[in-house]
C-alpha positions as CSV (number, residue, x, y, z in Angstrom):
1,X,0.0,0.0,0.0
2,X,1.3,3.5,-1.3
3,X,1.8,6.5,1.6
4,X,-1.5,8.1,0.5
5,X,-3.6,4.9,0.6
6,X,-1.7,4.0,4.2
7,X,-2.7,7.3,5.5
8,X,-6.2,7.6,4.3
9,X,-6.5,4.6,6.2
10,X,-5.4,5.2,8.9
11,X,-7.6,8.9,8.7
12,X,-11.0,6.6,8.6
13,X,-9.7,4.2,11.6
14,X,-8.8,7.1,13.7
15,X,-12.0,8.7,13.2
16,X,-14.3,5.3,13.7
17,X,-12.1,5.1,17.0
18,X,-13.1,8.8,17.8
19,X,-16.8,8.1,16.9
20,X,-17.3,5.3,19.7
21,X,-15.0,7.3,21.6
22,X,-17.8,10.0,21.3
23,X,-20.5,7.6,22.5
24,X,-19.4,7.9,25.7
25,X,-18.3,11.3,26.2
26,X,-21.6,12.3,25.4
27,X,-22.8,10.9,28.5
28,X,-20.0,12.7,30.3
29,X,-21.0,15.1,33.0
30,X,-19.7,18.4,33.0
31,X,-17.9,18.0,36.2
32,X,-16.2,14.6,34.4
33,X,-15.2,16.3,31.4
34,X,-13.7,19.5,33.5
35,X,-11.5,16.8,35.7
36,X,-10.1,15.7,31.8
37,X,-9.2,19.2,30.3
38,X,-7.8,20.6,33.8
39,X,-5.6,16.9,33.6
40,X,-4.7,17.9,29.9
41,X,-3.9,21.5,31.3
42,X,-1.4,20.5,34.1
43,X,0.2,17.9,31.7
44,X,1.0,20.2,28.7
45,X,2.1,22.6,30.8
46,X,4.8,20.4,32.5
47,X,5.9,19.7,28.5
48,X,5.8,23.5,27.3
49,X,9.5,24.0,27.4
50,X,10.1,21.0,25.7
51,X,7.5,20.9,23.1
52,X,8.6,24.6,22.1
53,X,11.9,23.4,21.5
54,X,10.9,20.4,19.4
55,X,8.4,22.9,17.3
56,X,11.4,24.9,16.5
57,X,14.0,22.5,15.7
58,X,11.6,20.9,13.3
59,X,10.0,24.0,11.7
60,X,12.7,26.9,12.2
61,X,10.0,29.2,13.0
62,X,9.8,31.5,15.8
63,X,12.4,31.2,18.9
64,X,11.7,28.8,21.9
65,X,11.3,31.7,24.5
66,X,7.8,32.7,23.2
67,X,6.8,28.7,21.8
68,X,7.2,28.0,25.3
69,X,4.9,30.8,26.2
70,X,2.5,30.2,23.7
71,X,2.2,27.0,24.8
72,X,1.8,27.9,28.6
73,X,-0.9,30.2,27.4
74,X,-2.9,27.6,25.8
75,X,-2.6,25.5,29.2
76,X,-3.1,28.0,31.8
77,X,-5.1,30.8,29.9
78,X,-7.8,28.4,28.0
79,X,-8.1,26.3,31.3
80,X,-8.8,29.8,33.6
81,X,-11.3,30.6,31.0
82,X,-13.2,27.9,30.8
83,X,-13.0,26.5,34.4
84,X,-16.5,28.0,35.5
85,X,-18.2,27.7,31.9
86,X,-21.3,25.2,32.1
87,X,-21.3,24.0,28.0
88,X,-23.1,20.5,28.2
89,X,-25.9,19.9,29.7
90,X,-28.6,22.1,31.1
91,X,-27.2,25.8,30.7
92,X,-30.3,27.9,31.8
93,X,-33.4,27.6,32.9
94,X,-36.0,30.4,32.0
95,X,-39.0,29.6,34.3
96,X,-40.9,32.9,33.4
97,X,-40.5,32.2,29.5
98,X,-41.1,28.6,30.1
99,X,-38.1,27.6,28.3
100,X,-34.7,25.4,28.7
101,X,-31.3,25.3,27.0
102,X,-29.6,22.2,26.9
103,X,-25.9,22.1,25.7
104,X,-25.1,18.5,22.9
105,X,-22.2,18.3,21.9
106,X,-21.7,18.4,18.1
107,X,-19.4,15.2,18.1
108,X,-16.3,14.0,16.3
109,X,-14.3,16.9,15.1
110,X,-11.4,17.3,12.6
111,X,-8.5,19.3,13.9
112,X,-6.5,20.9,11.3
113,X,-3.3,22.3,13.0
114,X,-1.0,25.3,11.2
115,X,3.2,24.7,10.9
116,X,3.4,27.8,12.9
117,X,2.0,26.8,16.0
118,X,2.1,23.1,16.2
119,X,2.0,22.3,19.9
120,X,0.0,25.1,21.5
121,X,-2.8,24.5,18.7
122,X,-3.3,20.7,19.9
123,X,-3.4,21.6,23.5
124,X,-6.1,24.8,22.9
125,X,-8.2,22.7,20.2
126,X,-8.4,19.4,22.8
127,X,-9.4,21.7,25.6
128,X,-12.1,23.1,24.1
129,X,-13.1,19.9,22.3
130,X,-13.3,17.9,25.6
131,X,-15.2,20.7,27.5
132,X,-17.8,20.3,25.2
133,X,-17.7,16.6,25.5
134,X,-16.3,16.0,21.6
135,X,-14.0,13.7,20.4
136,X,-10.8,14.9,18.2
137,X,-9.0,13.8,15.2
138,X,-5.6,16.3,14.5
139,X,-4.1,16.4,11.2
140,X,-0.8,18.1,11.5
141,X,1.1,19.8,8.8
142,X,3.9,17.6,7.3
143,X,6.4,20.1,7.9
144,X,5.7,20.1,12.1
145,X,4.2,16.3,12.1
146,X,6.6,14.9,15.0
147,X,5.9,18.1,17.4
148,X,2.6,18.2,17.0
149,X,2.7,14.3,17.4
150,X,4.3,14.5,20.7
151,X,2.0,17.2,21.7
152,X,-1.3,15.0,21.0
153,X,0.1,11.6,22.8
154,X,1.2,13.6,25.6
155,X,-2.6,15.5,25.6
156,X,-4.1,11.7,25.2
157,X,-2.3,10.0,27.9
158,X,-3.3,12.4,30.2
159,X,-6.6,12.5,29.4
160,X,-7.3,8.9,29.8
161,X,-5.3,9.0,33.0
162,X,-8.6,11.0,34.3
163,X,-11.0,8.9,33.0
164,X,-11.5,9.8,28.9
165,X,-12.3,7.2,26.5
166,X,-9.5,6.0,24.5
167,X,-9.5,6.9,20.8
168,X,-11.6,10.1,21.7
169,X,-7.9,11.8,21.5
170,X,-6.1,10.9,18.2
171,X,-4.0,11.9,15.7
172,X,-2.8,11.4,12.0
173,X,0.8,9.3,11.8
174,X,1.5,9.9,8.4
175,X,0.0,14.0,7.2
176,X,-0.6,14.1,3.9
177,X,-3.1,16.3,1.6
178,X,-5.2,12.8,0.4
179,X,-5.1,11.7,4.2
180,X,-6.4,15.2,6.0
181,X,-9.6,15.6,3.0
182,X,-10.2,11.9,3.9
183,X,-10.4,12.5,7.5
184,X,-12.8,15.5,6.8
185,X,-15.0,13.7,4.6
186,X,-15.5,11.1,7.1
187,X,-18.8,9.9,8.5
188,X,-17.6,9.6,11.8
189,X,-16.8,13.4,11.5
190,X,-19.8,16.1,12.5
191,X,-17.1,19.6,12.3
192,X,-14.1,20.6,11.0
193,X,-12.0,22.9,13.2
194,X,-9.7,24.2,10.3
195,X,-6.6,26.3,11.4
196,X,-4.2,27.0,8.1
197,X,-3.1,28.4,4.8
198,X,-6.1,29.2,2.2
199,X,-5.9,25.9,0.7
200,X,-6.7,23.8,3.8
201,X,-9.4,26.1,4.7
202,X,-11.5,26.0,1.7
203,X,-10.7,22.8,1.6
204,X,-12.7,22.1,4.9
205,X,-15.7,24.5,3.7
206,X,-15.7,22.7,0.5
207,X,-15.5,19.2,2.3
208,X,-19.6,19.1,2.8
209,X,-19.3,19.3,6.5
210,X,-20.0,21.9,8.7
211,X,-16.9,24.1,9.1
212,X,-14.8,26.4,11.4
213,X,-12.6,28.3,9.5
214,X,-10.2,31.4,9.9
215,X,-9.4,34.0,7.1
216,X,-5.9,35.8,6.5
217,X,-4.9,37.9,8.8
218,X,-3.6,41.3,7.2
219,X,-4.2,43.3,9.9
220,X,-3.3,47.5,9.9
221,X,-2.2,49.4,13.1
222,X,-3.8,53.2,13.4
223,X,-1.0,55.4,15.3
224,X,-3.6,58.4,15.9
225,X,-2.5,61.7,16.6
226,X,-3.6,61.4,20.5
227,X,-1.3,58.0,21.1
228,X,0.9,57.7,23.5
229,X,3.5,57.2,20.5
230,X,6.3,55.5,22.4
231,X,3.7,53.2,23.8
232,X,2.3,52.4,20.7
233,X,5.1,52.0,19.0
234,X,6.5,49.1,21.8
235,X,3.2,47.7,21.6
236,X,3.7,47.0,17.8
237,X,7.2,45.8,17.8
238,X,6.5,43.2,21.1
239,X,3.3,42.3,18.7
240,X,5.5,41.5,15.5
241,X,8.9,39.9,17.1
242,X,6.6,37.7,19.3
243,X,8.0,34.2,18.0
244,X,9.1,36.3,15.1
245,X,5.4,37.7,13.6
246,X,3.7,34.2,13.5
247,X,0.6,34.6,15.2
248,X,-1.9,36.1,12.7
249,X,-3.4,38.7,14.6
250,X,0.1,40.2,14.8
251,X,0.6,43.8,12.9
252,X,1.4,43.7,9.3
253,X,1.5,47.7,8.2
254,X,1.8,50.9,10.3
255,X,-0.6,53.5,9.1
256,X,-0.2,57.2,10.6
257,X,-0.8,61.3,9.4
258,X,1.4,63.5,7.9
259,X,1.3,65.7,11.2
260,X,3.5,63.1,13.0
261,X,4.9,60.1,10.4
262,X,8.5,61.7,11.7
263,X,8.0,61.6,15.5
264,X,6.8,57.9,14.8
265,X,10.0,56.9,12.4
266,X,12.2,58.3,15.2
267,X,10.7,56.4,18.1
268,X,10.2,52.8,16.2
269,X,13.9,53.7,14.8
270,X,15.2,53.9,18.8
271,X,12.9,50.9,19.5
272,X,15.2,48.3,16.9
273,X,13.3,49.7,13.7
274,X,15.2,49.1,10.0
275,X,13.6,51.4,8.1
276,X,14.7,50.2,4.4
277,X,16.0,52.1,1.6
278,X,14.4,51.8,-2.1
279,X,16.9,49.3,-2.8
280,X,16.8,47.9,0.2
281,X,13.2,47.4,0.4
282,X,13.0,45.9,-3.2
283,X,15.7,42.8,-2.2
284,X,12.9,42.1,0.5
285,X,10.1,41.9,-1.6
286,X,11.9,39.4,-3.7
287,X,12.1,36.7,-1.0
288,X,8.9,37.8,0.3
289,X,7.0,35.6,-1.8
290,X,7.2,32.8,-4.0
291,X,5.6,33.9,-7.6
292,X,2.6,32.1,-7.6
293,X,2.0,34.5,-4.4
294,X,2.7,32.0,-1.6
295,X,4.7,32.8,1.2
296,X,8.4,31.5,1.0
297,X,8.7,29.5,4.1
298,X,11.7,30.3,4.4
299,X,11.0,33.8,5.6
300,X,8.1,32.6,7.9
301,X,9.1,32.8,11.5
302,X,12.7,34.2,10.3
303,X,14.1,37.2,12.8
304,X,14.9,40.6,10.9
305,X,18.6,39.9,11.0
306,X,18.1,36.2,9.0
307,X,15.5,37.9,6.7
308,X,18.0,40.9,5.6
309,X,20.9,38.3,5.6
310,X,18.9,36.2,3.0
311,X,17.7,39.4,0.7
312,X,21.6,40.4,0.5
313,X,22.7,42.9,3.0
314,X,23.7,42.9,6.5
315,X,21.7,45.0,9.7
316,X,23.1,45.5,13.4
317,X,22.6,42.9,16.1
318,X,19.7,45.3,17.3
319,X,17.4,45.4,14.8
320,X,14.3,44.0,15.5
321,X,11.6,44.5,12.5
322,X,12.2,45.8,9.2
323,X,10.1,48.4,7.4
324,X,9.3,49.3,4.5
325,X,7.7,52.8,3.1
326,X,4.2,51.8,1.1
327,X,1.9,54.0,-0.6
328,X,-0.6,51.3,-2.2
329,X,-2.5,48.1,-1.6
330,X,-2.7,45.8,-4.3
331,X,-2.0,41.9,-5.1
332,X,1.6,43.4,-6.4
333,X,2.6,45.3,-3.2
334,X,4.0,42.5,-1.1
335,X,4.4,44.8,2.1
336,X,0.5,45.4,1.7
337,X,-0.1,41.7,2.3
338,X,0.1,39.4,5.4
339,X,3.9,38.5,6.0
340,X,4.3,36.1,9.3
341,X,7.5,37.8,9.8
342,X,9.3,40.9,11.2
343,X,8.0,42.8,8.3
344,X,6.2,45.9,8.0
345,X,4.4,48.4,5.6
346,X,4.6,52.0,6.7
347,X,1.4,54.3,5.6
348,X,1.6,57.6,5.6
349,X,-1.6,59.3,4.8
350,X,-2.7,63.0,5.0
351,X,-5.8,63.1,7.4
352,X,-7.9,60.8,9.4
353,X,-10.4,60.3,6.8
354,X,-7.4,59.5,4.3
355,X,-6.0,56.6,6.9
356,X,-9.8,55.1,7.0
357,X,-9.8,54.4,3.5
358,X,-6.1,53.0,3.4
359,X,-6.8,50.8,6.0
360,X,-10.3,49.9,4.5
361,X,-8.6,49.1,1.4
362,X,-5.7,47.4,2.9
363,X,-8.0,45.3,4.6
364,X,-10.3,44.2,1.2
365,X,-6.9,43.2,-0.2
366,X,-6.6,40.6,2.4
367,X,-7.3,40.6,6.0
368,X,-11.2,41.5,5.9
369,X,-12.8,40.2,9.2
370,X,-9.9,39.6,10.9
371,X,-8.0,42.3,12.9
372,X,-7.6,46.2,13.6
373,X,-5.0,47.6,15.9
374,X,-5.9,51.1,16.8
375,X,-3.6,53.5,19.1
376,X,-5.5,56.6,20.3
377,X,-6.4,58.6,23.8
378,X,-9.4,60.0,21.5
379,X,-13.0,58.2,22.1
380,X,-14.5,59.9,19.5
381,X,-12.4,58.7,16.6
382,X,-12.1,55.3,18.2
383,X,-15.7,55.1,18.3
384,X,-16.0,56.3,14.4
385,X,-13.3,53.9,13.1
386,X,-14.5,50.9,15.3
387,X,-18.1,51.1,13.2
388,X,-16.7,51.4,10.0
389,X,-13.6,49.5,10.1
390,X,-14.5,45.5,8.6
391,X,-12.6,43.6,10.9
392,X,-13.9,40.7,14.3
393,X,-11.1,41.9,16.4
394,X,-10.5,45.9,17.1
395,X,-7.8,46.1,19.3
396,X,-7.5,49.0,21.6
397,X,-3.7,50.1,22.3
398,X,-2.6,46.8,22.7
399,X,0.1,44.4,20.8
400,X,-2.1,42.8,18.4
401,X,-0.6,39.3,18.4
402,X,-1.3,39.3,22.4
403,X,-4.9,41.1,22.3
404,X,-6.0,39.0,19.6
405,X,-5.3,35.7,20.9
406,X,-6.8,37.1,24.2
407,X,-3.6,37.1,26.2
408,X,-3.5,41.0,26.9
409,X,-7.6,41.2,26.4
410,X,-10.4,40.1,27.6
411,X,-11.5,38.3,24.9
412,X,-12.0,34.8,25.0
413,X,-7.8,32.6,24.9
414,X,-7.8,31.2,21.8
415,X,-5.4,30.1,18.9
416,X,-8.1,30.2,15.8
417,X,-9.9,33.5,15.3
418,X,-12.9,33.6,13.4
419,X,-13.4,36.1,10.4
420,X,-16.8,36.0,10.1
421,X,-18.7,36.6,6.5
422,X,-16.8,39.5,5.3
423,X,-13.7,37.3,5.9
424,X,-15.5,33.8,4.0
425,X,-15.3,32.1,7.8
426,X,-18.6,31.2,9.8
427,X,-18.0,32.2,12.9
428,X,-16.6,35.8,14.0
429,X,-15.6,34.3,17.4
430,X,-12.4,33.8,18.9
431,X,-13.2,29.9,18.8
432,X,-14.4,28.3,22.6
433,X,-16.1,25.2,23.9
434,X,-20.0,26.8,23.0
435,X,-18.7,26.7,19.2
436,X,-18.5,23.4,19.5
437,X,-22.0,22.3,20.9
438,X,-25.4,22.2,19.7
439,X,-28.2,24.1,21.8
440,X,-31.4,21.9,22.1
441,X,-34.2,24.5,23.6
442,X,-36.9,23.1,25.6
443,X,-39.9,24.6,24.7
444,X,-43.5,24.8,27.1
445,X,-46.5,26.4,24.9
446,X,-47.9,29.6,26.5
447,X,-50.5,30.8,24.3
448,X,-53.9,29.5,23.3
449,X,-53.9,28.6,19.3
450,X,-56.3,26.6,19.4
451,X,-58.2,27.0,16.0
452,X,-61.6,29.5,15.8
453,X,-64.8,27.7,15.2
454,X,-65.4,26.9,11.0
455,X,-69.1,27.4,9.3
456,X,-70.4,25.0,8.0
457,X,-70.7,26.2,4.5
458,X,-68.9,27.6,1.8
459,X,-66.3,29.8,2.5
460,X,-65.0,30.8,5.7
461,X,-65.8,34.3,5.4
462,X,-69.4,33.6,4.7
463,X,-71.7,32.1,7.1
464,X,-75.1,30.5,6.7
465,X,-77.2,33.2,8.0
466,X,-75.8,35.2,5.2
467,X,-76.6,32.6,2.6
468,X,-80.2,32.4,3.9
469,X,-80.5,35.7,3.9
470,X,-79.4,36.3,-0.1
471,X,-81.3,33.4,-1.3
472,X,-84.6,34.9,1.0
473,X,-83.6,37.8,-1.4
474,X,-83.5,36.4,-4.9
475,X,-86.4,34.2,-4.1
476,X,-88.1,37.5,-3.4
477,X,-87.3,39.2,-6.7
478,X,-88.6,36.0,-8.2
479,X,-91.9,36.3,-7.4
């Protein structure tokens, strides 16, 4: 048997295995499955250091310090979050509206887990899966298969320690494409949880199934005249060197006004800024992207030293993010895209009205539904740009890698961020455990509709007094 047929296999045993699996944790009381995912919490957290260093020996991406604390993120962060949350079983009780909510989960799910975080993905996706009493099946990218391998069998080991089913906790050997559409055309599967390039997310919306997808994430960062500029600009440069720009919420241009695009170049040039030349600038954009418009992996997760190094010219040890001057957005301007890198497009526009529509039209390049960093003191024009701006996530003078993900916000820990319909996802959530259960409603009647009494001739409009009375008439004109 050839390594597609072996793993396609292997994708509908794993997912039968899951599906009786799910038989049983659908019985699961909420109290059983919290003992599981707080089990799975303490475990991965014992393995964050290690797993880090395993994701970045085998993808080159990032830099261990911030795997590690991505990883402890998805244990400790996703776990405090969902501690206290009731998501199976009765969830409220409305005895005035005569009405119940009962939590069910959706069943077997399909895990699709993204190169650039391969260990902290598993642990977040299993949390939330077994909190709302579902069964998962990951499929790993090739290029990370043996970290995110190790990060499942630790995840499984510990959840059956506390009681979970065996098989409900699984994950794909062998990765390839054939293998990973197999799994999510299974049966046994009820949702795909799809975290990834373009390709393996339409994929999953095209599978049939019901799908979770995320969108690209392109996002602009608003330095408004009222920031706190030096703020601002430390907010944006932790945001883009966290485990070197591969969290998609993370920055990806710099938009500001005329009135202070100097004051903002000095202070992000103090802060480890590269502003490129013409020439400069132009070597970048070369190994940017591939030229079918792909990223070049080999930039992805790269630190702004490696990244000048490979586009031909050296940059001090201090330089932390390179940037590049942009006037346009188009499918030709590579610093107008989303780079998972140090990279980023600087904006200069002449007024406020003139930075809305950049970042409006930066955003409908790529990046629609996902994320908008804004950095203001001003209400008003927060206010005005949050209702106009197309984006899930507005992020208020915060990094945007950490606010989006929930790690500096109060929105909800999570490692796949919904896009909504703007962005082609279904969901504009950052993704928890009640986007993966069904809500069955109980329902008592409490109004009468019992139907009105029917003549007994003709239509219902017209009674039989009024027939006796017309053909009284006519027999009258008769005679």
């Amino acid at each position: 048997m050839d390594k597609d047929l072996a793993s396609m296999q292997e994708a509908r045993a794993l997912a039968r295995q899951a599906e009786i699996a799910q038989q049983q944790l659908k019985r699961f009381s909420q109290d059983k499955l919290d003992a599981i995912v707080h089990t799975i919490s303490l475990a991965f957290l014992d393995h964050a250091e290690e797993l880090g260093k395993m994701a970045c020996q085998e993808t080159g991406f990032g830099n261990l310090a911030d795997k590690t604390e991505k990883n402890r993120f998805a244990a400790q962060r996703v776990w405090a979050a969902v501690e206290n949350m009731q998501v199976v079983g009765v969830l409220r009780e409305n005895p005035a509206e005569k009405l119940w909510e009962i939590g069910v989960p959706v069943g077997v799910i399909a895990a699709i887990v993204p190169s650039t975080n391969p260990t902290s993905t598993v642990c977040y996706k299993a949390m939330i899966a077994l909190k709302a009493g579902c069964a998962i099946v990951f499929s790993p990218h090739p290029s990370a298969a043996q970290c995110t391998q190790a990060a499942v069998d630790i995840v499984a080991q510990a959840a059956q320690g506390a009681g979970c089913p065996q098989g409900a906790i699984a994950c794909l050997s062998a990765p390839t494409v054939a293998a990973t559409n197999e799994l999510m055309r299974c049966p046994a599967v009820r949702l795909i949880l799809a975290t990834g390039g373009p390709g393996m997310v339409k994929a999953a919306y095209s599978s049939g199934k019901p799908a979770i997808g995320v969108g690209a994430g392109n996002g602009p960062a608003y330095i408004h005249r009222s920031a706190d500029i030096g703020k601002a600009v430390r907010d944006i440069i932790w945001s883009k060197t966290f485990d070197n720009g591969t969290i998609c919420a993370s920055e990806q241009s710099i938009i500001v006004e005329q009135e202070i695009w100097q004051a903002v170049r000095q202070e992000a040039t103090r802060q480890g800024a590269h502003f490129l030349s013409a020439q400069e600038a132009a070597q970048v954009a070369k190994v940017l992207f591939r030229p079918d418009g792909r990223m070049n992996p080999q930039v992805v997760g790269r630190s702004a030293k490696a990244i000048a190094e490979l586009s031909g010219f050296p940059v001090s040890e201090n330089v932390r993010v390179l940037i590049a001057r942009e006037t346009e957005a188009g499918p030709t301007r590579p610093y107008a895209r989303e780079k998972l890198c140090p990279v980023l497009a600087y904006f200069v526009e002449k007024d406020e009205n003139a930075v809305l529509r950049k970042a409006v039209e930066v955003l409908t390049l790529e990046g629609a539904g996902h994320s908008f960093m804004m950095h203001a003191r001003d209400e008003a024009v927060i206010r005005r740009f949050a209702m106009e701006i197309p984006v899930s996530r507005f992020l208020v003078n915060t990094p945007g890698a950490l606010g989006g993900i929930g790690a500096t916000t109060n929105l909800f820990p999570a490692l796949t961020l919904g896009c909504g319909a703007v962005g082609g996802s279904s969901s504009s959530n950052n993704i928890g455990p009640m986007d993966l259960v069904n809500i069955r409603r109980v329902a008592w009647g409490v109004r009468d509709t019992a139907p009105s009494p029917q003549p007994a001739y003709g239509h219902p409009e017209v009674s039989e007094a009024m027939i006796n009375a017309l053909a009284a008439e006519i027999m009258k004109k008769l005679r």
